[in-house]
N, C-alpha and C positions, 0 to 999 in steps of 0.2 A: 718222466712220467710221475705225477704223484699219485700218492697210497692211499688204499681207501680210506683210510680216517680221514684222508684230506675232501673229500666228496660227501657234497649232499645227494639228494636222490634229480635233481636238474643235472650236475655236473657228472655223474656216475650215467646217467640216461647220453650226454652228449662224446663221452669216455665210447659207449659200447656202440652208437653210434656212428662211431666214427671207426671200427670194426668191423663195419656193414652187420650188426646184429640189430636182434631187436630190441629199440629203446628203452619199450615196458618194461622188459625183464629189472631194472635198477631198483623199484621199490622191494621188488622180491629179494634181492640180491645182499641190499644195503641191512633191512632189516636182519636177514640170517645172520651176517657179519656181523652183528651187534648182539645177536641171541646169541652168539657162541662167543661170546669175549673176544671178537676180533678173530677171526678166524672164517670162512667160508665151509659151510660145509655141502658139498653138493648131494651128499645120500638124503638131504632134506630136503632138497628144491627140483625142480624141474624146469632145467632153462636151456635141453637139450647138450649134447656134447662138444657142440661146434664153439657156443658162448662158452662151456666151463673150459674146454681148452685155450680159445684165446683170452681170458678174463684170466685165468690162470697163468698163464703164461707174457703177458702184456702189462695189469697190474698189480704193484706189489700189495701184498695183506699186511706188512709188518713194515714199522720203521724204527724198532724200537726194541732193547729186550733188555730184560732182567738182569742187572749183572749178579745182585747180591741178595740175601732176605736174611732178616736184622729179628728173631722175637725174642718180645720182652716179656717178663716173668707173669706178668698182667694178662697176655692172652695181645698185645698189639703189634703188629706185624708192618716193620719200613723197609722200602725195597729201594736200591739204586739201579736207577732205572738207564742204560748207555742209548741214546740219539744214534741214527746211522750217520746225521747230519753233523755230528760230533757234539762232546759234551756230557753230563750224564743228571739227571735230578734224584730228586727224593719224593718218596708219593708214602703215602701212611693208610694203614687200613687200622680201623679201629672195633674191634667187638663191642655191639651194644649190649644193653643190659637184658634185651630179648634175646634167648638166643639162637633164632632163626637169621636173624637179623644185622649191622654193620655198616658202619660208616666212613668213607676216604677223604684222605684230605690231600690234593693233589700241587703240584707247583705251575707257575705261568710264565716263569723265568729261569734260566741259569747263570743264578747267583743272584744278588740285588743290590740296588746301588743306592738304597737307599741311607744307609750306616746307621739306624738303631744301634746303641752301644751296648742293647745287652740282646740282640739275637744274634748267633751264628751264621745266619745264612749271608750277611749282609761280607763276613770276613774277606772271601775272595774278589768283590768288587760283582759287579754286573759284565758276563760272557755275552748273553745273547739271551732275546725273547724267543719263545718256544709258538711254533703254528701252531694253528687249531688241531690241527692232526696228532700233533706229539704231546699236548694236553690229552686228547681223547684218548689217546692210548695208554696214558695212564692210568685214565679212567677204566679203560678195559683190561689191564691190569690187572685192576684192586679187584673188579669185576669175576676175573676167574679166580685170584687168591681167597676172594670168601666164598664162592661156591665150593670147593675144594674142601674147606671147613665146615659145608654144609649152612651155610646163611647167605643171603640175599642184601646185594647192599641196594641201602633204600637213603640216604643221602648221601652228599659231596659237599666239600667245602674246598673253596680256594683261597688258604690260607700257609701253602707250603712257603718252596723258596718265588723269589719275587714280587714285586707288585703289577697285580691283577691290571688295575687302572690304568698303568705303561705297555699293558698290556693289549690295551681291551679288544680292541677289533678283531682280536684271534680268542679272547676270551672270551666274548659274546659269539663267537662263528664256532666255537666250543660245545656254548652251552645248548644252541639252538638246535644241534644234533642229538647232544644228550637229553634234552627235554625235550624234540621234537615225538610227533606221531609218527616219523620214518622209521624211527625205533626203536619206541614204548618201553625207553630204558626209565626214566626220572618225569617226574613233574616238576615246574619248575618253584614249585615252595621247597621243595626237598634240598635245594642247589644253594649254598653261601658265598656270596664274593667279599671277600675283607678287603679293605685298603688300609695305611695308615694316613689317609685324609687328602686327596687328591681331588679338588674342590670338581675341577671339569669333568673329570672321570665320573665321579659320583653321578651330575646331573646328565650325564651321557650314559651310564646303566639306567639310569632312567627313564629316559628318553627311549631305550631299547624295547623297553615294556614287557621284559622277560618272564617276568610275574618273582624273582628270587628274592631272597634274603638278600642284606647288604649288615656287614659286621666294620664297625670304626673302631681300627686298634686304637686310642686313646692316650691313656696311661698313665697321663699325668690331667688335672684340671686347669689348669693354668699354664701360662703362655712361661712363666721365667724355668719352671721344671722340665716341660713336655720338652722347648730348646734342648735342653742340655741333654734328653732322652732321641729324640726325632731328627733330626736337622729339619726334616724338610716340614716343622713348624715353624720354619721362619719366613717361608712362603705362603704356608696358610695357617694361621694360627686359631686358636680352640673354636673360638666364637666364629670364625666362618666356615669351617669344617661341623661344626655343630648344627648350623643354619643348613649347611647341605644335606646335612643326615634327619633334618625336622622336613626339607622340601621330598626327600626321597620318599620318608614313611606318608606323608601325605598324597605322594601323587601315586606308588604303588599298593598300599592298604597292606604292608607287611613290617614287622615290628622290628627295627633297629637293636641288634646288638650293639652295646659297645664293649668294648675288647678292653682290659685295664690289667695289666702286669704290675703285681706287687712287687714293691724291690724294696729292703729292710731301709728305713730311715732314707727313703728317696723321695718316695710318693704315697708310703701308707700311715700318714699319721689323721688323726681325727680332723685337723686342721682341713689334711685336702679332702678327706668325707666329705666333712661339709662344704668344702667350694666346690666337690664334684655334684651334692645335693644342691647345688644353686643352679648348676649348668642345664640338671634334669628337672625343670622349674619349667609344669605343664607340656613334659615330653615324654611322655608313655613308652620309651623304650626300658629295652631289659639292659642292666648290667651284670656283665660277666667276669669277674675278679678270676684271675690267675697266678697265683705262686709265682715267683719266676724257679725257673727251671736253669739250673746251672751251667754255661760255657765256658767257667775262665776269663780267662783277660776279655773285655769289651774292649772295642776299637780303640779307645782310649787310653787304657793301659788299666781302667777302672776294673776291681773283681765285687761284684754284686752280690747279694744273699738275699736268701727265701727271710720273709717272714715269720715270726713265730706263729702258729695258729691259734691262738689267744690276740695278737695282735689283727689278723685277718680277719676273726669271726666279731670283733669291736667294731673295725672299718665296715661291714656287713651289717653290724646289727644301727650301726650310724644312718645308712640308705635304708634300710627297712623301715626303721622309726618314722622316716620322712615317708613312707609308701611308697617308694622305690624298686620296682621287682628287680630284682639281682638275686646272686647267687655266689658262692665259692667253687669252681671248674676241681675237680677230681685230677691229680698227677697221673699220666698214664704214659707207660713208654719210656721214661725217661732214664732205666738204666739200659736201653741201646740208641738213645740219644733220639728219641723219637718225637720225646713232646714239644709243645708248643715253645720255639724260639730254641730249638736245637739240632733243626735242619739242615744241614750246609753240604757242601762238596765235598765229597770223604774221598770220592777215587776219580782218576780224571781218565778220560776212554779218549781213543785215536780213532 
């Protein structure tokens, strides 16, 4: 029997249905479920006693729990989260700078196989893609971790462990819940899917018409760097991953991040500014510069270092000269290993 995260309000109507109750009741049902972070509550609904005992007792609300919570000195909060289905990820909740307010960043994988050598998560190889269900529930999650704190989380980004694009079919049957009207959690500008350049994937979120963001980890401008950074630039390298991310902002009207990890004397020297200012050559997206954030040995045996910040805010002030919107990303998280590219499998669940 699958969980309700796994159900839209059709497959939750054909569920109760098949019950002999009444169909309607699913919009009522689904939507509750999602006001209370995954959770059913019947002192708010009215769907007689006959549906809440077989609903209750038929399908499951949970497929997923909490093993650990990770906070960092900053105020951000990484939870490891154990699958019933075996496995465990990492989901990040983030305080914004409102503070009513708060942002997740959830995983679409466990583990990734894509071998970036300087993130973590990529270490243990790729376990298994994650349903749409056990995406949501991460979502709902973060969902009750910042109510709790008293804030309201009003974006998501899919930028944990995995790629989204290897993803996608559980990724998109994700989002459609969390941004649907079934239950008025997210619109879907609020929602970010990162890839590190998955040419089909791209042009099929597309194709989806979800209305989200799309963020291209990048990170290096050129093909002979980004290799020795990505592997899987050697399947698609800059200039057709860049074409993909020019067709996506064109056909959906929402502005491209690209995602660029600085790594001392790899990719941040003036040299690649400027080849990265040739790439953004009549492309109005944003770029977004990130530190890198420390793991130790990359896959390689390679150990990376952060930039100086003199050297960072040079590379910045190189794309701004050009008119270049960018920016330098704020470290957050990252003494409980939370930030960007320090995700991985810390504890392994049976």
């Amino acid at each position: 029997m699958p969980a309700l995260s796994d159900l839209d309000v059709p497959a939750l109507a054909a569920e109760i249905q098949r019950l002999d109750c009444i169909p309607s009741h699913a919009r009522t049902l689904l939507r509750n479920f999602y006001e209370n972070h995954g959770q059913l509550d019947f002192t708010q609904i009215r769907v007689g006693k006959r549906v809440e005992a077989l609903i209750g007792a038929t399908i499951p609300q949970r497929q997923s729990r909490i093993l650990t919570r990770s906070a960092s000195s900053d105020g951000t909060l990484k939870l490891l989260i154990a699958m019933n289905a075996g496995g465990s990820v990492e989901s990040v909740l983030m305080p914004a700078y409102r503070p009513d307010r708060a942002a997740g960043c959830v995983s679409s994988q466990i583990g990734c196989a894509m071998g970036c050598d300087f993130c973590a998560s990529t270490r243990n190889g790729l376990d298994r893609s994650l349903s749409a269900g056990e995406i949501i529930e991460q979502f709902l999650h973060l969902r009750h971790e910042a109510a709790a704190l008293g804030r309201r989380l009003t974006s998501l980004v899919f930028m944990g462990m995995g790629e989204p694009m290897l993803n996608l079919t559980n990724v998109i049957a994700a989002i459609k819940l969390i941004t649907g009207n079934q239950t008025g959690c997210l619109g879907g500008r609020h929602v970010t899917v990162s890839t590190v350049g998955i040419v089909p994937g791209i042009d099929a979120l597309a194709d989806a018409d979800l209305n989200v963001h799309l963020a291209l980890s990048l990170h290096a401008p050129d093909d002979e760097t980004r290799a020795r950074l990505v592997p899987m630039n050697r399947r698609y390298p800059v200039a057709k991953i860049m074409a993909a991310a020019r067709r996506y902002q064109d056909r959906i009207g929402r502005i491209v991040t690209i995602e660029y990890c600085m790594l001392s004397g790899i990719n941040d020297t003036d040299e690649h500014a400027r080849m990265l200012v040739d790439r953004m050559l009549d492309f109005r997206a944003h770029v977004n510069l990130i530190p890198y954030n420390p793991i130790g040995f990359g896959l390689t045996g390679k150990i990376y270092r952060r930039p100086s910040r003199d050297r960072v805010l040079s590379f910045l002030a190189i794309l701004r000269d050009a008119g270049i919107i960018s920016h330098s990303r704020d470290t957050r998280g990252d003494d409980v290993n939370a930030a960007c590219g320090q995700l991985r499998l810390s504890s392994l669940t049976t």
